[in-house]
C-alpha positions in Angstrom: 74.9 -67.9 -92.7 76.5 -64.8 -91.1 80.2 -63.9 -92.5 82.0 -65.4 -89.2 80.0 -68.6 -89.9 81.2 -68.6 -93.0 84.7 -68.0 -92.5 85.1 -70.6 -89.7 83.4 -73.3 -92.1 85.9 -72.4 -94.3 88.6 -73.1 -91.9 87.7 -76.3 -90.9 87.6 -77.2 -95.0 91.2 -76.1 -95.1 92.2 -78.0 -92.1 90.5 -80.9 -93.1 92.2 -80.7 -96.7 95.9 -80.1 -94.9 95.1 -83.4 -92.2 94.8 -85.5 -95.6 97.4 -83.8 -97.5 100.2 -84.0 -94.7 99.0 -87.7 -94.2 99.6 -88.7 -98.0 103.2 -87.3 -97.3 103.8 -89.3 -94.6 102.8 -87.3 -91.1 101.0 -88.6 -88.1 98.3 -86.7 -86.4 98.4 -86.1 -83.2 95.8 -83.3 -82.5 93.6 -81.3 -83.9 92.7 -77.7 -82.5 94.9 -78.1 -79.5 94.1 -75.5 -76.9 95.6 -74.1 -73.9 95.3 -71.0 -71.9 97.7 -69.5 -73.8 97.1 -70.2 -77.5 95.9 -73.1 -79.9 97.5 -74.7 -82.5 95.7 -76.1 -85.8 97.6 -79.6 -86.1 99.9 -81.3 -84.2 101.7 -83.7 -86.4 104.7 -85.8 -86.3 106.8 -87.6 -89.2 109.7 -89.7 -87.9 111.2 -88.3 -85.0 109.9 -84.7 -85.4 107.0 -83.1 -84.3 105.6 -80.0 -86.4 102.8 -77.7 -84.9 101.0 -76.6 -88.1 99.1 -73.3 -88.5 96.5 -73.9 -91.5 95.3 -70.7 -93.4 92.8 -70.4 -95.9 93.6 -67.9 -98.3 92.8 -67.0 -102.2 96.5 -66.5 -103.0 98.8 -68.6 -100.9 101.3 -65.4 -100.2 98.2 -63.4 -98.6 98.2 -66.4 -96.3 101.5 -66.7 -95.5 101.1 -62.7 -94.6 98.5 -63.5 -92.6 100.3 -65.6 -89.6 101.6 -62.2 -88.2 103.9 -61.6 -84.9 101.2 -62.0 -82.6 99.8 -65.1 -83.6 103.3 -67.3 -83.8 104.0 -66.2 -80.1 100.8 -67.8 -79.3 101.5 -71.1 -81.5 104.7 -71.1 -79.9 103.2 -70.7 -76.1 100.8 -73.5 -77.2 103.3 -75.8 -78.5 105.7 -75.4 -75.0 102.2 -76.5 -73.2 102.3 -79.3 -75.9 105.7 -80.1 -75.2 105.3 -80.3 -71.1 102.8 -83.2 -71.7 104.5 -85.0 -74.5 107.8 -85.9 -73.5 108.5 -87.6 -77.1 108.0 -84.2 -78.2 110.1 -82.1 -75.8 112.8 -84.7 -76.4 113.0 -84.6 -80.4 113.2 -82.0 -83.1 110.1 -79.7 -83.1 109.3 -76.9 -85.7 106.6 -74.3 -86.8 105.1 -74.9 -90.1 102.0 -73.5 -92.3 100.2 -74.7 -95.0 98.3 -72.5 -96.9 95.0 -73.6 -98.7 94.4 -71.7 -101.9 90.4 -71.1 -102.7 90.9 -73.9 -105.2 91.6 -76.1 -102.4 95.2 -76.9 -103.1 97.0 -76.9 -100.3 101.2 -75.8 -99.9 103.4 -77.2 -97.2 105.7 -74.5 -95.9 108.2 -76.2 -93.1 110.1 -74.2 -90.6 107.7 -71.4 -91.3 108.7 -69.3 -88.8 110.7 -69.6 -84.9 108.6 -69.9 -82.0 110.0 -66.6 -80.6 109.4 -64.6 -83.3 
């Protein structure tokens, strides 16, 4: 298995453990590797009345992948979730926000909400 192999196997592991860990606190999925033209977003999830767009990143130390979600990347979640938001008017019409949760190479996950701003 070539290193891009591996890397993507490991992100669908830390995906997978974030879907189970938001769901034990609570949060609905809605989608998983949403895509558009103009970006993707890991999980879509909601809990009450708000709807979180979750970036997932698989790091050995949870800091390095916090780091990790640079500039770029949240403009793109961001353009993503405003394509979520034109098809889902529950969404559009209710509190939204940009979250991440990091997955240590231990496999324990941390829920960071509000993240970062969609316009960042």
């Amino acid at each position: 298995m070539n290193p891009r192999q591996q890397a993507e196997r490991r992100g669908h592991m830390a995906e997978t453990v974030a879907l189970w860990f938001l769901r034990l606190k609570g949060y609905r999925l809605l989608a998983r590797r949403f895509k558009c033209g103009s970006g993707e977003i890991d999980l879509v999830m909601r809990k009450g009345g708000t709807t979180a767009f979750i970036e997932v990143k698989a790091r050995s130390a949870h800091d390095d992948a916090v780091i990790a979600v640079t500039s770029k990347q949240s403009k793109r979640i961001s353009a993503a979730a405003a394509a979520w938001m034109a098809r889902d008017a529950r969404a559009a019409a209710s509190h939204c926000r940009f979250d991440i949760v990091t997955v240590s190479s231990n496999l324990r996950p941390r829920h960071i909400e509000n993240a970062f701003y969609g316009d960042r």
